[in-house]
C-alpha positions in Angstrom: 70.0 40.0 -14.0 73.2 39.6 -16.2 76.6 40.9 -14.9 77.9 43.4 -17.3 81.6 43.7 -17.8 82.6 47.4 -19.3 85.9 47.8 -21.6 87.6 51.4 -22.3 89.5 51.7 -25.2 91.0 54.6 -25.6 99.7 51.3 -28.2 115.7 43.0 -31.7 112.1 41.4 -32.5 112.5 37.7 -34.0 111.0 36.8 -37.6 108.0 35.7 -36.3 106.9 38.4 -34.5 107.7 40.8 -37.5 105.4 38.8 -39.2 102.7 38.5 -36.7 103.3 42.6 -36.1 102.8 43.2 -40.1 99.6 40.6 -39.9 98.1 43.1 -37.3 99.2 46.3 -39.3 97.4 45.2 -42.2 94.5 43.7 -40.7 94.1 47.2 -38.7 94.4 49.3 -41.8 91.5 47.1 -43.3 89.3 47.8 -40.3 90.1 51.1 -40.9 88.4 51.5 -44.3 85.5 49.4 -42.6 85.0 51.3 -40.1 85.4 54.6 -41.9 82.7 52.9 -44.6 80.1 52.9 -42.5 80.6 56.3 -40.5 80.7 57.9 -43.6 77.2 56.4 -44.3 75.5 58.6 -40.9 78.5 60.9 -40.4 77.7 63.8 -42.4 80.3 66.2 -41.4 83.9 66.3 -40.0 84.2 62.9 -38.2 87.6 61.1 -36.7 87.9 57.5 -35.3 91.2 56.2 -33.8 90.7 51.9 -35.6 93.9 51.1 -33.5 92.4 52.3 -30.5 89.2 50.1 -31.0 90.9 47.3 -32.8 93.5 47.4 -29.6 90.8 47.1 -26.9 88.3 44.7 -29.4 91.7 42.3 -29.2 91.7 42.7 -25.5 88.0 41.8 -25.0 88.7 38.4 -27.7 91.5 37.4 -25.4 88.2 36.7 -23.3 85.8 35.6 -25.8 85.9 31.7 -26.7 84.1 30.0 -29.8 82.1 31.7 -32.3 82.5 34.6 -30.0 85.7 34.8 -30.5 86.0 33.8 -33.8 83.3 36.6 -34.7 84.9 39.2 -33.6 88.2 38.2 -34.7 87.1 38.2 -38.1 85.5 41.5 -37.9 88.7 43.4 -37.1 90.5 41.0 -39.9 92.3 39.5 -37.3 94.2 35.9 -37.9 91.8 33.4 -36.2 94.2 32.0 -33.5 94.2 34.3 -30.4 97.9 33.2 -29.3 98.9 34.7 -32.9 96.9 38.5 -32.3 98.4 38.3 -28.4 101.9 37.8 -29.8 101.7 40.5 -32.4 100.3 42.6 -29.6 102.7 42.1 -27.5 105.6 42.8 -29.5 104.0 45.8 -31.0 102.4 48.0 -28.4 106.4 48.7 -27.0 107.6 49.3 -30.4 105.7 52.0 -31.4 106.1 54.2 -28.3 106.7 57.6 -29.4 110.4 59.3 -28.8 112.4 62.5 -28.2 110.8 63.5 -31.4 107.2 62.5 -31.3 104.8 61.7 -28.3 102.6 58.4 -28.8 101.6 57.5 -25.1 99.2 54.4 -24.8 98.1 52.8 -21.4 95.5 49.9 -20.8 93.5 49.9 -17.1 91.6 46.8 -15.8 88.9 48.0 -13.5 87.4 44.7 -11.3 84.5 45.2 -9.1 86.0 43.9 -5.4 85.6 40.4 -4.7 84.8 39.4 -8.9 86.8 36.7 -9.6 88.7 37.3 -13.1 90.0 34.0 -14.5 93.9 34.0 -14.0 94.7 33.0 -18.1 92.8 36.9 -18.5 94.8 38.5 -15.9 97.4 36.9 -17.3 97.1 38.1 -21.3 95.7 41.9 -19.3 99.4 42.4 -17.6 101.9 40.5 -20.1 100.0 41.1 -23.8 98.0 44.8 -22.8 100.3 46.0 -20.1 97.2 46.7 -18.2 97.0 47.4 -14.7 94.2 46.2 -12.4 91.8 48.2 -9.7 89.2 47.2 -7.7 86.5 49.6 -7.6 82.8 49.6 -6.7 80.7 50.4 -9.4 77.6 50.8 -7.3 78.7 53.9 -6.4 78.6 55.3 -9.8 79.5 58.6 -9.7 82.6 58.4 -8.1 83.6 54.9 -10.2 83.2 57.4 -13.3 84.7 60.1 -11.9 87.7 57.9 -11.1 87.9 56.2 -14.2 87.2 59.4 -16.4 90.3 60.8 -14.4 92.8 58.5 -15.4 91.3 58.8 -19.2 92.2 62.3 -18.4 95.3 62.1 -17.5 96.8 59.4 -20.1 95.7 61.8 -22.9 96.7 65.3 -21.5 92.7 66.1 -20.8 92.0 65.9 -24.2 89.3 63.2 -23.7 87.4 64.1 -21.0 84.0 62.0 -19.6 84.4 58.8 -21.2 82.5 57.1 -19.0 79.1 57.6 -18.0 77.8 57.1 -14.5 74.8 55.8 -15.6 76.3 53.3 -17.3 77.7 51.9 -14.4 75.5 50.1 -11.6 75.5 46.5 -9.5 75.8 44.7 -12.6 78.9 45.9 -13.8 81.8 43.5 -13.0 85.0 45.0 -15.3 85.8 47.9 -17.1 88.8 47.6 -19.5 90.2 51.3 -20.6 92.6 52.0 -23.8 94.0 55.6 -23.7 95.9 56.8 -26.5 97.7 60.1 -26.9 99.5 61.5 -29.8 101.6 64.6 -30.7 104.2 65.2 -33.0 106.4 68.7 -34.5 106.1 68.5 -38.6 109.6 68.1 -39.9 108.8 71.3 -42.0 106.2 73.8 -39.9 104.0 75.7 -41.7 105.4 79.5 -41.4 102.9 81.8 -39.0 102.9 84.5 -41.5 101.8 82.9 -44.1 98.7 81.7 -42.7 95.7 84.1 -44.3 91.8 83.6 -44.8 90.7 81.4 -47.7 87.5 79.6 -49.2 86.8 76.2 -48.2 84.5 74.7 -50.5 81.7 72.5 -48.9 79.9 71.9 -51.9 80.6 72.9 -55.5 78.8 76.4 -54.7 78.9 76.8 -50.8 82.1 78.1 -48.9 83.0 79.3 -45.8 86.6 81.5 -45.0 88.9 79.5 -43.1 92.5 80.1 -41.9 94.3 78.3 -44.4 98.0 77.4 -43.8 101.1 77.4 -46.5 104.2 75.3 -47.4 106.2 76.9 -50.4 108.5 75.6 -52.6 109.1 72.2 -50.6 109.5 68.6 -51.3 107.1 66.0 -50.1 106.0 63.0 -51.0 103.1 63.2 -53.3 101.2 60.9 -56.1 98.2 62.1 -58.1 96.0 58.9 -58.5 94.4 59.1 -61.8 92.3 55.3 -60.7 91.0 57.4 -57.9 91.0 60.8 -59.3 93.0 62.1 -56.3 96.1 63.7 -55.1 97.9 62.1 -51.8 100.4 64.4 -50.2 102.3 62.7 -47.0 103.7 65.0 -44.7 106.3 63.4 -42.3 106.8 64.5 -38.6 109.7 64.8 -37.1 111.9 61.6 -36.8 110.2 60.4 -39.8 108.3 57.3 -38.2 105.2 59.1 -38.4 103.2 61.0 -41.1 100.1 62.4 -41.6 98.4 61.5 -45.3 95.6 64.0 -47.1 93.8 62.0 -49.8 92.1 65.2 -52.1 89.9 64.4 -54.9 90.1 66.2 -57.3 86.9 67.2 -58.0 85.3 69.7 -54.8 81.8 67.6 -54.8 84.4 64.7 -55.2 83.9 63.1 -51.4 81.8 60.7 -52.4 82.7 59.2 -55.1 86.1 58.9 -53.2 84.7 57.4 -49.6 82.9 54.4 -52.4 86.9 53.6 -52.6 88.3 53.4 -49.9 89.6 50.2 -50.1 92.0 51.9 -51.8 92.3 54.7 -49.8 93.9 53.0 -47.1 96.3 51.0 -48.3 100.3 52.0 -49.0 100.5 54.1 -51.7 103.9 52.9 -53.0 103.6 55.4 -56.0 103.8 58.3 -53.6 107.4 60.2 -54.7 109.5 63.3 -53.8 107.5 66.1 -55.6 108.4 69.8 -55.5 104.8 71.6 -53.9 103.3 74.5 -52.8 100.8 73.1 -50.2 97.5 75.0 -48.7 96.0 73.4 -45.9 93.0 74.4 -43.3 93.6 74.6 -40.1 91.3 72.3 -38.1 90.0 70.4 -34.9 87.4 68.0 -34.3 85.8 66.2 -31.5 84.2 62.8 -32.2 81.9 60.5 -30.4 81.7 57.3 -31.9 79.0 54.1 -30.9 81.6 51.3 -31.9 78.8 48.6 -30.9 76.3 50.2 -34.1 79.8 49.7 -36.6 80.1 46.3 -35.4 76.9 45.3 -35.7 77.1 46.5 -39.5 80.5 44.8 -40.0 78.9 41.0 -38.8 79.2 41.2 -35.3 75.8 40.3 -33.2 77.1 37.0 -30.8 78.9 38.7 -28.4 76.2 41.2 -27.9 73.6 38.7 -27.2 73.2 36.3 -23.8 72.4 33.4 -25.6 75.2 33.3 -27.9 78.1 35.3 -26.3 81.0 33.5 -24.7 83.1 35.6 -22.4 84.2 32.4 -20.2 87.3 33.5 -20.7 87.2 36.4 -18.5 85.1 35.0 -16.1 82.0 32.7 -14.9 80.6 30.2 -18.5 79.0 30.6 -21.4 76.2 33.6 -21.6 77.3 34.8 -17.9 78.8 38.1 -19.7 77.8 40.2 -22.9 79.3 43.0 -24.5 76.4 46.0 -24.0 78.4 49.0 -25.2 81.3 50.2 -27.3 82.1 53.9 -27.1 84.9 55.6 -28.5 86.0 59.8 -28.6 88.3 61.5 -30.4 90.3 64.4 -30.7 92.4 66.3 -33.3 93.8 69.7 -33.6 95.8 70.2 -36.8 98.2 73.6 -36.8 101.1 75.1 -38.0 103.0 73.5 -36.2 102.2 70.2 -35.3 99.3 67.7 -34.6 97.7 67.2 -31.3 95.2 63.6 -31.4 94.0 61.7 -28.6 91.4 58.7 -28.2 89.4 56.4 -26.0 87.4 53.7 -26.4 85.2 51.8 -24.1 83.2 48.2 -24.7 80.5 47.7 -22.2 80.2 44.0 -21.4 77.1 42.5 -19.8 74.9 40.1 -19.2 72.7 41.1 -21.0 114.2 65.3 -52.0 116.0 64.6 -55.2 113.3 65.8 -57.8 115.0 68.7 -60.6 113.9 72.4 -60.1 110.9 72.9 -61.9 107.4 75.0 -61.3 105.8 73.7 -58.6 102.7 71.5 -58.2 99.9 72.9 -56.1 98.3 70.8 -53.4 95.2 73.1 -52.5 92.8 71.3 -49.9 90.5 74.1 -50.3 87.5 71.2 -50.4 86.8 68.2 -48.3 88.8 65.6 -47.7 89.8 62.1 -46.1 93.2 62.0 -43.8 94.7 59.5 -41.8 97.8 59.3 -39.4 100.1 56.4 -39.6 102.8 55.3 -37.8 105.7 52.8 -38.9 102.9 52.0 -41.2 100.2 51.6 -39.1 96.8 53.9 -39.1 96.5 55.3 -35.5 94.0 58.3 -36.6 91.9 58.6 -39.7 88.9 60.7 -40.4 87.5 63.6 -42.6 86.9 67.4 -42.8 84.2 68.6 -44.9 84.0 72.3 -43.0 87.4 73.3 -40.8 85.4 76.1 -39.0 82.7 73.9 -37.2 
């Protein structure tokens, strides 16, 4: 029987590091519009996904991956092929984009080592210096309690909003290392939507089908806003507190107009530097989703098959040679709850490794999300959260 090593994903710098930090940035919002490609293809309803969560812990797992392996899964998350480069840019960005005394961005990396499984001393090295992981020996054989363990410290390094990550059964006397990613986000807007204005309203699903939902208000404010006539959409950006991070809504303009939108989305997910200071009345659902995502099923649709098969895959790097290790499962869940007064998001993700203001008074615009639509949390330009809602009340 294989071993099987199990990763849980779950965030005065020099000119080079900028640069490697913006490579990273853009490469992760371009696994974002992958990724969200092809859940929009089974997903049919509200979905989320966290891409910096997965591309976070997918990086971790390539510090461990040599050859094609590597190179595979590099390219996948449209990483730079060099592995010193992603480490660097990794390591320079997970500090800078902790959260502040405005907003909360909390992100924490755990190595869990079966006792006496020798982990190669380059991997322990890139876990504590490039992940800021900490390391635990556990025994997986005694599955329940490993999970239970490991779910708890999910739990608590995202305020028990993901809870049972892990799966006993997933664990047995083949397991060797789980790697964990836990990422927890929360943020006041700058502007909060006012209580009382919060009434019933139709939500279109369709053209013809609705459901009432409570729908929240902004009146008479400025926010950034472009109407895309290329993608027949509206954007509105609506910062947080502090500034550093927003939260986009990407409308079409048409309520059946999802589709034709999410067959775009290459340009969906990409700055919109056209976005500008617009005086709006907004109307927003309130909403909340949970998400479980299989990260192994996207990957195998974006190109990635080596590391998932025992004669091919090369994990040397973490530990024993070439086909000793495979990556079995990738599991991700999510959470968002979207109020009048904030945003509340959290994620974890888990690969399973084994062997096998200035604009003139005028009328304002209206930004009515009364249909479904695509958003996306970013922060200092980069995509922590992104998803859909095509019914608030589910």
């Amino acid at each position: 029987m294989k071993s099987i090593v199990v990763l849980f994903i779950i965030f005065y710098i020099s000119a080079a590091q900028e640069t490697a930090i913006q490579e990273f940035t853009n490469a992760n919002n371009q696994f974002t519009s992958s990724v969200y490609k092809e859940l929009s293809k089974t997903e049919n309803g509200n979905f989320m996904v966290s891409p910096f969560s997965a591309e976070t812990i997918l990086a971790f797992a390539q510090s461990g991956c040599k050859g094609d392996s590597a190179e595979e899964l590099r390219n996948s998350l449209h990483l730079p092929n060099d592995k010193t480069k992603v480490e660097s840019a990794l390591k320079s960005l997970l500090p800078k984009i902790k959260g502040n005394d405005l907003y909360t961005l909390h992100t924490a990396n755990k190595m869990y080592v079966k006792k006496d499984f020798a982990i190669k001393e380059e991997f322990k090295k890139a876990a504590s210096e490039v992940f800021q992981a900490d390391s635990e020996n556990i025994d997986f054989v005694q599955n329940t309690e490993a999970a239970k363990t490991m779910n708890g410290w999910v739990e608590e390094h995202t305020k028990s909003k993901i809870k049972n990550l892990i799966n006993p059964n997933f664990l047995d006397n083949h397991t060797r290392v789980v790697l964990i990613n836990a990422l927890f986000f929360k943020a006041n807007w700058s502007v909060p939507f006012q209580l009382s204005l919060t009434q019933k309203g139709k939500f279109y699903k369709t053209a013809s089908d609705f459901v009432e939902v409570d729908m929240m208000q902004q009146l008479e404010q400025h926010f950034n806003y472009y109407e895309c006539p290329h993608l027949k959409a509206q954007f509105l950006e609506l910062p947080f507190k502090g500034g550093e991070a927003s939260m986009v809504f990407v409308l079409p303009n048409e309520k059946d107009g999802l589709a034709r939108l999410e067959t775009q989305l290459e340009s969906v997910f990409v700055p919109q530097h056209e976005l500008k200071s617009t005086f709006l009345n907004v109307v927003l659902p309130k909403f909340r989703i949970e998400s479980e995502i299989d990260f192994k099923t996207v990957l195998n649709k974006l190109g990635v098959s080596k590391v998932f098969d025992e004669k091919q895959a090369d994990l040397s790097g973490i530990a024993g040679e070439k086909g000793d290790l495979i990556i079995d499962k990738v599991i991700q869940k999510d959470f968002i709850d979207v109020s009048e007064e904030g945003v509340e998001a959290a994620a974890a993700t888990y690969v399973l490794i084994g062997v096998p203001f200035s604009a003139p008074i005028e009328r304002p615009k209206y930004f009515l999300a009364d249909h479904p639509f695509i958003f996306y949390i970013k922060i200092k330009g980069l995509i922590v959260f992104a998803g859909r809602v095509t019914d608030p009340k589910v």
